[in-house]
Rosetta silent file (secondary structure, phi, psi, omega in degrees, C-alpha in Angstrom):
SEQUENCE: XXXXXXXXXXXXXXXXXXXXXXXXXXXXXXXXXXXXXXXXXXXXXXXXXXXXXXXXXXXXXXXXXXXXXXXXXXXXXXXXXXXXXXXXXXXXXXXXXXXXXXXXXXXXXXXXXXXXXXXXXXXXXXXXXXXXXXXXXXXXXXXXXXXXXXXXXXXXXXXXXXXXXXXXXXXXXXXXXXXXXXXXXXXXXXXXXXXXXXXXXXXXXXXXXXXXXXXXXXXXXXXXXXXXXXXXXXXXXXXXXXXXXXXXXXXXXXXXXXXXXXXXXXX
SCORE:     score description
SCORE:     0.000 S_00000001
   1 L     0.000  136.832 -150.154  -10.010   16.469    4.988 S_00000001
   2 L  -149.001  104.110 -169.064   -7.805   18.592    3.031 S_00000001
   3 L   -89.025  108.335  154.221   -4.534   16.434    1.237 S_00000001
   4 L  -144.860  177.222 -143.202   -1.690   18.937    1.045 S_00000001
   5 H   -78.686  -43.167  173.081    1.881   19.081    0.435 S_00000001
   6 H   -55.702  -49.895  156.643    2.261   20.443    3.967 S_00000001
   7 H   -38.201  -60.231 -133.582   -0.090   17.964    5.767 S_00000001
   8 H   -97.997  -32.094 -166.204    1.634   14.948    3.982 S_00000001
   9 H  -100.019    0.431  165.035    5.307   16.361    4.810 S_00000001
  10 H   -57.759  -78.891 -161.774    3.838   16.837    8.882 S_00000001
  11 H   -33.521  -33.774 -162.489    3.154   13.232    8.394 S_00000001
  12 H   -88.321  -43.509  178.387    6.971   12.162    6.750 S_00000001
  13 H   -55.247  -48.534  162.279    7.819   14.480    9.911 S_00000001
  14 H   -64.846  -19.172 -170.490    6.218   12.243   12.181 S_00000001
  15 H   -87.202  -65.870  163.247    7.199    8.805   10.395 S_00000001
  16 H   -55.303  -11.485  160.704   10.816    9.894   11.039 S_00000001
  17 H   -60.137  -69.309  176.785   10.452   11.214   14.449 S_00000001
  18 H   -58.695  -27.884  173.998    8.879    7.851   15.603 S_00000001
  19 L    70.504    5.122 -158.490   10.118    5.648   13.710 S_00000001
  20 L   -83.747  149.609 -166.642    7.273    3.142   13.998 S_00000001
  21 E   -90.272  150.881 -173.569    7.675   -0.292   13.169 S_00000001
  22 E  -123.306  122.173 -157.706    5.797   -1.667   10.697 S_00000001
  23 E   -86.783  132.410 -152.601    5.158   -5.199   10.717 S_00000001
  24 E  -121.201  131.889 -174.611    5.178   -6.648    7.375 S_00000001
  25 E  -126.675   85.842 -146.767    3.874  -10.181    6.172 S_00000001
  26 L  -134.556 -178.587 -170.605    4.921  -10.013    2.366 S_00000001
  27 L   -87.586 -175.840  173.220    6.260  -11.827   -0.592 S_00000001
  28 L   -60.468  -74.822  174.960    9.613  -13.192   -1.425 S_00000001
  29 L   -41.049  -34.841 -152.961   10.176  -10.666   -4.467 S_00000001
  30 L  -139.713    9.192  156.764    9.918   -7.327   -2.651 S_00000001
  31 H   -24.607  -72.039 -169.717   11.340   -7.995    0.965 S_00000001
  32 H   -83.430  -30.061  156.849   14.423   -5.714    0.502 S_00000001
  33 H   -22.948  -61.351  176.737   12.498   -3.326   -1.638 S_00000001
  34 H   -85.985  -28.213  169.438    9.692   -2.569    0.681 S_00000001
  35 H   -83.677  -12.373  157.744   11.864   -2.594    3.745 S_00000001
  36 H   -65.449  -37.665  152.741   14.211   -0.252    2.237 S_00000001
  37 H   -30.187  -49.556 -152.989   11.433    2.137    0.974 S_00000001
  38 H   -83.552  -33.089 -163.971   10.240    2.115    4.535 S_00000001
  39 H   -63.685  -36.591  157.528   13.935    2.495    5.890 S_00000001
  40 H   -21.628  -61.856 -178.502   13.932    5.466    3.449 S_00000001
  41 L  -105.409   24.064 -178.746   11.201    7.062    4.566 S_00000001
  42 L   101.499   -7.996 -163.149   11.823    7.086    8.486 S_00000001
  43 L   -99.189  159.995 -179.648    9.473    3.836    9.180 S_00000001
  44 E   -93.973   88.099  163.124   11.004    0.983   10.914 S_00000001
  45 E   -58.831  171.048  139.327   10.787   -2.660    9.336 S_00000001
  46 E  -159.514  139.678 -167.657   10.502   -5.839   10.155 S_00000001
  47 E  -101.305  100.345  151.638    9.445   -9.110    7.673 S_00000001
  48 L  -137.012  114.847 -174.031    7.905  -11.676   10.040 S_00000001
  49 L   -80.255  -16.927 -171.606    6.217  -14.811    8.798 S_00000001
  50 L   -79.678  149.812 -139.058    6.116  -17.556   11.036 S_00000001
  51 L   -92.963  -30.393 -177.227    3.291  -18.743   12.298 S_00000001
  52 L  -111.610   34.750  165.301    4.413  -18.859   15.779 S_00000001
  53 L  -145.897    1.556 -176.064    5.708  -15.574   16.216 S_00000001
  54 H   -73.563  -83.171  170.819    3.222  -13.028   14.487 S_00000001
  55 H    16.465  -61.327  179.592    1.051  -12.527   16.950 S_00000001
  56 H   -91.978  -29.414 -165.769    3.692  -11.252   19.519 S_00000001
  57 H   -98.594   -7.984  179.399    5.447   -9.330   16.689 S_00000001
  58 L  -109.656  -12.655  167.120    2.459   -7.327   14.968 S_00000001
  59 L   -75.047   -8.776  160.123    1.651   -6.730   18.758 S_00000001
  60 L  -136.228   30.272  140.147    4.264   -3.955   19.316 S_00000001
  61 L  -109.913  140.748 -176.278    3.983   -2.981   16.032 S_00000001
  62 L   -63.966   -0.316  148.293    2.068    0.577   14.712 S_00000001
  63 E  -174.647 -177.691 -156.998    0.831   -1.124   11.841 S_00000001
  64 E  -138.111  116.582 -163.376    0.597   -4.452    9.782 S_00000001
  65 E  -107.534  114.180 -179.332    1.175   -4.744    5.799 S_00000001
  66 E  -108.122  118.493 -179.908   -0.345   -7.818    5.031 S_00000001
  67 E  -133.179  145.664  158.953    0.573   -9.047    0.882 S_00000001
  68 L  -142.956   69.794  163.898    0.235  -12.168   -0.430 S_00000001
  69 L   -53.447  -24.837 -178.123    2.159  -12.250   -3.211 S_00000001
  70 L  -119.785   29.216 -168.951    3.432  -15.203   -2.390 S_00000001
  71 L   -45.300  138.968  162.626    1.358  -17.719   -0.803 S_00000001
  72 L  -148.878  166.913 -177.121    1.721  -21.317    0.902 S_00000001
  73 H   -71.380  -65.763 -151.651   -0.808  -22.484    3.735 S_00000001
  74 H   -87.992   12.258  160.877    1.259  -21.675    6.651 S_00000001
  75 H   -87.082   -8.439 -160.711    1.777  -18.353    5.608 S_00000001
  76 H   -63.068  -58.671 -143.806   -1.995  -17.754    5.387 S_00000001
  77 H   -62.199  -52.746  144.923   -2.475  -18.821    8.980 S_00000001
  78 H    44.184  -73.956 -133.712    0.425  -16.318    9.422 S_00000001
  79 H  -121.593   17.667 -166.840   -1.081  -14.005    7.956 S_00000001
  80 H  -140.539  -46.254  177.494   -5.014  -14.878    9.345 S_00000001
  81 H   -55.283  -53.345  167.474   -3.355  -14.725   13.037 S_00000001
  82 H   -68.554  -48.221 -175.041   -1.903  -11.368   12.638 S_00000001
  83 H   -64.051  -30.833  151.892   -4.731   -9.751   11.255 S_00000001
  84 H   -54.755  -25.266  172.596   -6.667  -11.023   14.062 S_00000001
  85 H  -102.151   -2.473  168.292   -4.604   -9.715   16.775 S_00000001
  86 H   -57.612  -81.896  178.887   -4.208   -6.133   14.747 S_00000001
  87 H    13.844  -70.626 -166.293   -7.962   -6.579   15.385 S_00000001
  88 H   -55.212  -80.084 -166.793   -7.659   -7.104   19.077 S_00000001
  89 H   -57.478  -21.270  158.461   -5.099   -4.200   19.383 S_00000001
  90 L    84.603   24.302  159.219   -7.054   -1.304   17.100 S_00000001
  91 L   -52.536  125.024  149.024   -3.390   -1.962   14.639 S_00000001
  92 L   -44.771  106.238  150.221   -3.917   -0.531   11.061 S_00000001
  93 E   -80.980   95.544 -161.968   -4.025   -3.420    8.708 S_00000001
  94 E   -84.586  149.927  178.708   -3.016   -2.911    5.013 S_00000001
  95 E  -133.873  131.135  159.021   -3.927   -5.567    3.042 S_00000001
  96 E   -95.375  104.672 -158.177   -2.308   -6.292   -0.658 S_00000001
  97 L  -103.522   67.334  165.969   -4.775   -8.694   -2.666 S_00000001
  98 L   -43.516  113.246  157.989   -1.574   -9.279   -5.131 S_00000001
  99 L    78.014   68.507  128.908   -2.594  -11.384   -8.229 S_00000001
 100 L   -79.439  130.943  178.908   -6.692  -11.583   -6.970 S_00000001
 101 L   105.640  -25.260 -178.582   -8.340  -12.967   -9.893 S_00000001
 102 L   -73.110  -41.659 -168.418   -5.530  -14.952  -11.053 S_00000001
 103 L  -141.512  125.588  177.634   -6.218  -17.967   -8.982 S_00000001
 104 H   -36.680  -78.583 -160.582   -9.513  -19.061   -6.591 S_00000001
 105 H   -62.817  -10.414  160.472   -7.121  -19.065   -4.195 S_00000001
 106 H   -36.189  -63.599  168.132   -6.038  -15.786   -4.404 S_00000001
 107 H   -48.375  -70.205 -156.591   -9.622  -14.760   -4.020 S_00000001
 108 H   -54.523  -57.363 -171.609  -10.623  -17.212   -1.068 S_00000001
 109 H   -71.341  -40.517 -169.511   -7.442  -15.734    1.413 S_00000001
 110 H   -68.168   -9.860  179.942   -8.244  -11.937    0.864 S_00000001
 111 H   -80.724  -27.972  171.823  -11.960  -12.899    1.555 S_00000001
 112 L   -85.569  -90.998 -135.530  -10.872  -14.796    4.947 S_00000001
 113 L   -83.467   -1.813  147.694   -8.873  -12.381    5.901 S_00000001
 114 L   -65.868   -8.251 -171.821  -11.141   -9.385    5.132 S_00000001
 115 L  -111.544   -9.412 -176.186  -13.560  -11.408    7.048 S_00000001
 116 L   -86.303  -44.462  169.350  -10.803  -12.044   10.053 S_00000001
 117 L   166.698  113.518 -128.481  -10.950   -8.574   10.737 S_00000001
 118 L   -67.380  163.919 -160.015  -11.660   -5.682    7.692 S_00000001
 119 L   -96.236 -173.470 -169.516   -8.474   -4.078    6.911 S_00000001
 120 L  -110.673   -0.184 -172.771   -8.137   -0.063    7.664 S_00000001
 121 E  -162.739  152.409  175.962   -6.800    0.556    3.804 S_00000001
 122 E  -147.276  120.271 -145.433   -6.811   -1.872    0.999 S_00000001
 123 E  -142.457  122.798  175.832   -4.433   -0.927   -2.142 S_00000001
 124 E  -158.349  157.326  164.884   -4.612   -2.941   -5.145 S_00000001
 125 L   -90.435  163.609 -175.238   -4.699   -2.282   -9.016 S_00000001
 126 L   -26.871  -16.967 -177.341   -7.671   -2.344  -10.909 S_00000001
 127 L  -104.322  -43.877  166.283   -8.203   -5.882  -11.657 S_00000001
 128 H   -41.166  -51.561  173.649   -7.217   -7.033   -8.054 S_00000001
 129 H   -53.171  -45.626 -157.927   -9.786   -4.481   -6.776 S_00000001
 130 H   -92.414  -14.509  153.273  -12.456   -5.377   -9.082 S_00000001
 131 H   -87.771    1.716  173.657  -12.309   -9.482   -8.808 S_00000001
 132 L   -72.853   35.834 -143.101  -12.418   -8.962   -4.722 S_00000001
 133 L  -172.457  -42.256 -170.726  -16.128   -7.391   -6.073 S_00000001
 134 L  -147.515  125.430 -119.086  -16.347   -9.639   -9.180 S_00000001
 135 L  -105.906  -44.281 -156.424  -15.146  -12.933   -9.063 S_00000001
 136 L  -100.604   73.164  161.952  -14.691  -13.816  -12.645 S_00000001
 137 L  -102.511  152.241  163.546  -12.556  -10.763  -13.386 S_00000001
 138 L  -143.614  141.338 -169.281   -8.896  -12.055  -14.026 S_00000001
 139 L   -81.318  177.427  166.976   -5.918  -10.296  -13.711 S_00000001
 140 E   -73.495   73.357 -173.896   -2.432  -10.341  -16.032 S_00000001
 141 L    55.484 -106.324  155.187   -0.705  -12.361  -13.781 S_00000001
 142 L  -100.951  -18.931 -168.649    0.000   -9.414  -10.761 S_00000001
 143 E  -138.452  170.338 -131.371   -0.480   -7.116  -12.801 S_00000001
 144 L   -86.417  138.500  168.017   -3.469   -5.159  -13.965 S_00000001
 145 L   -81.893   25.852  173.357   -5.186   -5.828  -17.374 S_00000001
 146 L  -166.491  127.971 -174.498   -7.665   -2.515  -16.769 S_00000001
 147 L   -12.583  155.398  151.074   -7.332    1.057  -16.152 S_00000001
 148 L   -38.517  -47.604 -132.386   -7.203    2.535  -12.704 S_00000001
 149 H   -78.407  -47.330 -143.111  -10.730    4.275  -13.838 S_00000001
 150 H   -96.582    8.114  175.547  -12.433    0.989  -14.396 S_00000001
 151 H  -107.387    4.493 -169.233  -12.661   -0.210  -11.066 S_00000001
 152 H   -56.608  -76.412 -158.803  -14.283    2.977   -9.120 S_00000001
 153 H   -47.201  -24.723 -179.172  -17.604    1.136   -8.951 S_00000001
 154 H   -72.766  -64.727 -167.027  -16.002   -2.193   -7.297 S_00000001
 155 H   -69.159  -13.301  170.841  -14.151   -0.232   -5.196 S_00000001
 156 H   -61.531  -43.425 -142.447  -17.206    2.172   -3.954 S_00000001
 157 H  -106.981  -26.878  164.585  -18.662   -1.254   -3.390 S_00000001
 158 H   -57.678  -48.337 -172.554  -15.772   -3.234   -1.603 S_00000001
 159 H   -73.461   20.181 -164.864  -15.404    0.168    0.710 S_00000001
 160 H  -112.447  -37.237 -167.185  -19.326    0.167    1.381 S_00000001
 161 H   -71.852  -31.614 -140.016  -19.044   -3.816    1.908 S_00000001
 162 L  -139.116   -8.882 -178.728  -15.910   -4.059    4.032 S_00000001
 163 L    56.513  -10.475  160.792  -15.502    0.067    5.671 S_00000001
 164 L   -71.454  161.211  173.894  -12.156   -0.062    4.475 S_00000001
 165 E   -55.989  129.241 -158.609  -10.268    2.701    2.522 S_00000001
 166 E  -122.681   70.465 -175.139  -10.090    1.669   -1.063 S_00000001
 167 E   -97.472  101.488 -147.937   -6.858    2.621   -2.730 S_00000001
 168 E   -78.599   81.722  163.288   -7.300    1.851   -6.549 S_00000001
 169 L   -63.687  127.761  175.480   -3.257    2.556   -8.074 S_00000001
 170 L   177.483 -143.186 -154.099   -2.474    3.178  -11.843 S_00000001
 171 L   -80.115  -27.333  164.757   -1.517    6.051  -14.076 S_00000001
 172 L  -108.023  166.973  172.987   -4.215    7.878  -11.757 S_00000001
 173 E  -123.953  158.185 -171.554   -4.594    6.407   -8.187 S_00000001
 174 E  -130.743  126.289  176.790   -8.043    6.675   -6.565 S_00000001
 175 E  -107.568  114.917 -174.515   -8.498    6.771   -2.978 S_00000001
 176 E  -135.027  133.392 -173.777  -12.115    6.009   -2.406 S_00000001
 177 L  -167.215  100.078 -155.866  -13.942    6.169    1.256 S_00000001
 178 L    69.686 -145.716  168.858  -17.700    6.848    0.949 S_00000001
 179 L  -123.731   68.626  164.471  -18.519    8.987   -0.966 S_00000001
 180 L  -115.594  140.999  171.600  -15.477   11.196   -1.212 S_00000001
 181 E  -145.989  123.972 -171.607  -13.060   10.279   -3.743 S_00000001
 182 E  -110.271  150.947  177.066   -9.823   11.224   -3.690 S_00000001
 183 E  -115.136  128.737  174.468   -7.414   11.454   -6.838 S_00000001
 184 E  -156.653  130.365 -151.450   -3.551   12.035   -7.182 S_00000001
 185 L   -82.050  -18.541 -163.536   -1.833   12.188  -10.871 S_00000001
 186 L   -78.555 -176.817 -170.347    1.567   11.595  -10.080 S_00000001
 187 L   119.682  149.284 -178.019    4.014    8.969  -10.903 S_00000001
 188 L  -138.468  156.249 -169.640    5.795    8.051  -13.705 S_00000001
 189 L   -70.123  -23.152  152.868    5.675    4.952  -16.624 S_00000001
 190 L   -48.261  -39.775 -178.305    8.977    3.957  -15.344 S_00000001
 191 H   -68.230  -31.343  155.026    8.284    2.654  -12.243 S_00000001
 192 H   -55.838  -18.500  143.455    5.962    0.269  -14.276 S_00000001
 193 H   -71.790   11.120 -173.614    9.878   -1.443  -15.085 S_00000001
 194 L  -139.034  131.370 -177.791   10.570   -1.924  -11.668 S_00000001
 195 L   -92.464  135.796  162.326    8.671   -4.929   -9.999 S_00000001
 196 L    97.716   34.371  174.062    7.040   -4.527   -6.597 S_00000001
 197 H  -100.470  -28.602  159.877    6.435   -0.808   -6.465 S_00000001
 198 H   -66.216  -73.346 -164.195    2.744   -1.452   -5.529 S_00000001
 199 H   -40.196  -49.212  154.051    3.842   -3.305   -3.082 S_00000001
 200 H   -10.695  -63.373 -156.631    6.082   -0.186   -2.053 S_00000001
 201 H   -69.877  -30.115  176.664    3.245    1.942   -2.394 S_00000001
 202 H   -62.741  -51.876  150.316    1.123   -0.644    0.310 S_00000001
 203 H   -14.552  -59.419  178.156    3.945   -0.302    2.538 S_00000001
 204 H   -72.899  -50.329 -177.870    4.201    3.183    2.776 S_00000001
 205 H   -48.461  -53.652 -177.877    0.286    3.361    3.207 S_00000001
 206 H   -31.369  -56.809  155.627    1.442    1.642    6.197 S_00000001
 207 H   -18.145  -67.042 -173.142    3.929    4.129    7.159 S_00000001
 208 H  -103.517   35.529  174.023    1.493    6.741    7.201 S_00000001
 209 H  -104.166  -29.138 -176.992   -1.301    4.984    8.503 S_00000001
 210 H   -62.023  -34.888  178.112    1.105    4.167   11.746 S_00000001
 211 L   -64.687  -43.864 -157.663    0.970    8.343   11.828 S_00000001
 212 L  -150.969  106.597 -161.745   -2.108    9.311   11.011 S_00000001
 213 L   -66.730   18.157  162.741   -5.568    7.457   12.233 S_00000001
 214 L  -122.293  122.756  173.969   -7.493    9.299    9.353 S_00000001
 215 H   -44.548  -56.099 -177.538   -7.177    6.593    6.748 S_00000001
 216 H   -47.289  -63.418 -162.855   -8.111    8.360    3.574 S_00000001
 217 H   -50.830  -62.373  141.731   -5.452   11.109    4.375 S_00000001
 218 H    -3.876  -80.744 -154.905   -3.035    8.251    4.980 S_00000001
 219 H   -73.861  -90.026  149.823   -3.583    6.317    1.992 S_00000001
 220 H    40.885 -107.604 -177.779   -3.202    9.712    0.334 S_00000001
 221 H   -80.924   22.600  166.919   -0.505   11.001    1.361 S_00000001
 222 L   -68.603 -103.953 -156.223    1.500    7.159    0.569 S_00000001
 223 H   -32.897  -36.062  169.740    0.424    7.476   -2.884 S_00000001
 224 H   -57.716  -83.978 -159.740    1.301   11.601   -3.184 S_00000001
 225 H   -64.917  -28.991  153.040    4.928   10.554   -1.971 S_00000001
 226 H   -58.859  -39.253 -174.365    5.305    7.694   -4.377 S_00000001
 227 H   -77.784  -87.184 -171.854    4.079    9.257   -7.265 S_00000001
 228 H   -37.553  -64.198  179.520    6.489   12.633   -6.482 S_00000001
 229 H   -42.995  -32.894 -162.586    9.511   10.027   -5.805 S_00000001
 230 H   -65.351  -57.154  171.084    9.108    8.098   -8.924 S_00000001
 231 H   -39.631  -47.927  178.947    8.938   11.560  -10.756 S_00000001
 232 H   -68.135  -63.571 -174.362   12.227   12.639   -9.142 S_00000001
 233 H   -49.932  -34.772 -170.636   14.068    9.113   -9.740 S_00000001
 234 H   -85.379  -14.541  150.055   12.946    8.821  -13.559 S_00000001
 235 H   -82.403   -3.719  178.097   14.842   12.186  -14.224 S_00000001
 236 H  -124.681   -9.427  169.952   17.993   11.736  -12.795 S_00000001
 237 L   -73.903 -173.802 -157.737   18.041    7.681  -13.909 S_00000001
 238 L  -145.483   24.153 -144.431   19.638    6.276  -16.302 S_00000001
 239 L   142.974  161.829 -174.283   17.259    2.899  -16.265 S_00000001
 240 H   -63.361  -34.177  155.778   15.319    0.699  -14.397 S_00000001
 241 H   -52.982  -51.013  153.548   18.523   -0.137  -12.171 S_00000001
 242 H   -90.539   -9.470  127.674   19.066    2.614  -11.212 S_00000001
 243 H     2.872 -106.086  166.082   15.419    3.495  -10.889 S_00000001
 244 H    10.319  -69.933  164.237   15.731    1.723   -7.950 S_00000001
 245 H   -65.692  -76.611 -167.193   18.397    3.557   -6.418 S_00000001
 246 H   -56.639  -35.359 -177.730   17.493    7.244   -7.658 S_00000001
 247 H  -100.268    8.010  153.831   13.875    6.410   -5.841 S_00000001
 248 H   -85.849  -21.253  173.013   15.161    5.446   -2.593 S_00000001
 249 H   -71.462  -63.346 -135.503   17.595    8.667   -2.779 S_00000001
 250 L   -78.811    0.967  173.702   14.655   10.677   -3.706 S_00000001
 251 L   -71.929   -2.358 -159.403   12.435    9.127   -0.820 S_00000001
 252 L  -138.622  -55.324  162.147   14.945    9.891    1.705 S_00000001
 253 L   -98.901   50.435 -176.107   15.449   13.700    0.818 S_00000001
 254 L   -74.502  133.235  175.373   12.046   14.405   -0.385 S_00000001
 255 L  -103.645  171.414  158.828   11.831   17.939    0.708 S_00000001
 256 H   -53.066  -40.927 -156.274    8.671   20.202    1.571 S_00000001
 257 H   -90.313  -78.914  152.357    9.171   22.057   -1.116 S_00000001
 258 H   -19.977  -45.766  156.979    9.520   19.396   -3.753 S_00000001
 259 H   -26.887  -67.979 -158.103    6.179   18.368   -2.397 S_00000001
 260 H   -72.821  -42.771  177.095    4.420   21.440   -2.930 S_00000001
 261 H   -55.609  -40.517 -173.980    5.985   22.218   -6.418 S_00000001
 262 H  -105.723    3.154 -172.977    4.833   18.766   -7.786 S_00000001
 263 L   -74.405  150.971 -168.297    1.510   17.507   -6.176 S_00000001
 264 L  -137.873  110.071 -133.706   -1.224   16.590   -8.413 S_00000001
 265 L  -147.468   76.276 -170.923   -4.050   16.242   -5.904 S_00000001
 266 E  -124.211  146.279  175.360   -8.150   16.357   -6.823 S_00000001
 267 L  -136.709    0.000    0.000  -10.980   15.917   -3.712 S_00000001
């Protein structure tokens, strides 16, 4: 498996041919964020929570971004329904364990629904990764009190436990699946001012998981195109507002070439 700027811009080639929609079961905060990201990059959304429609609606979609930033009991079963008929249907599930470690219940739904049916990529930051693996780790709220670096052993041990794709995000992001571990530097400390860009970046794994049935490569090439965007937007911004803006522009004319010039890549 061989993550390059050309592989990853096939894939953005394919996400905009197809268009596929990607059904998203996500918080409150980062709705229009992550479906504009996706609208951005060629992917279709659609945000649907109710309990009595998931089912039929993750069933003609090419993949299923499961977050739960935002919990109440009828989104779990929501969000415990869908993942089960992903299941059924061979769907890519992403799952976002948002805040794990903050609160038992945080912990208890990503453990039912890794146990509902194991997800095909699992993207969290270091402290989320490392209490689904160690219970009394506790995060900063959502977000992470401990390097990227300090969770490779959790997450070697969540993908060994669970066969999902393990993508650890922070100033480096770690893609871990067996024992290959993948690395990719980009990204910039701005985007740490703009809330819900991991969720972004789970999203997008989505994108290119709906593309491309080797997971790693997938998760991958997300994180490669986040990282490169972020880089483009925090030079031409002028702030976190338009942050925002400048990294939906630069996600929407990310060229090949721009790719190749800026990927930071280790296998």
């Amino acid at each position: 498996m061989k993550i390059t700027a050309k592989n990853i811009y096939l894939d953005i080639g394919k996400i905009r041919g197809a268009a596929p929609l990607i059904h998203n079961i996500t918080n409150y905060v980062v709705m229009n964020s992550t479906a504009n990201a996706l609208l951005a990059i060629g992917a279709s959304p659609v945000m649907a929570h109710a309990v009595e429609e998931v089912e039929e609606m993750t069933g003609i979609a090419s993949a299923l971004v499961v977050n739960i930033g935002t919990l109440s009991e009828s989104w779990v079963r929501a969000m415990l329904s869908a993942v089960r008929r992903a299941g059924e249907m061979g769907i890519p599930v992403i799952l976002d364990p948002v805040g794990a470690g903050a609160t038992s219940y945080r912990i208890k739904t990503c453990h039912d629904l890794i146990d509902a049916h194991a997800p095909a990529i699992i993207r969290g930051n270091a402290s989320e990764i490392m209490a689904l693996v160690m219970e009394e780790t506790r995060t900063k709220g959502v977000d992470s009190s401990d390097p990227s670096s300090a969770a490779l052993e959790a997450a070697k041990s969540l993908n060994k436990n669970t066969g999902s794709i393990i993508c650890v995000s922070g100033e480096t992001d770690y893609i871990i699946g067996g024992e290959n571990v993948i690395t990719v530097e980009n990204g910039h400390p701005m985007m740490g001012k703009i809330t819900g860009m991991g969720c972004t970046a789970t999203t997008l794994c989505g994108a290119f998981a709906a593309v491309n049935p080797s997971f790693p490569a997938a998760a991958a090439g997300a994180m490669v195109v986040m990282g490169i965007a972020g880089e483009i937007a925090a030079g031409t911004c002028r702030g976190p507002g338009s942050m925002q803006v400048d990294f939906l522009d630069a996600l929407f004319n990310l060229s090949e070439d721009e790719l190749a010039n800026r990927i930071q890549v280790g296998e």
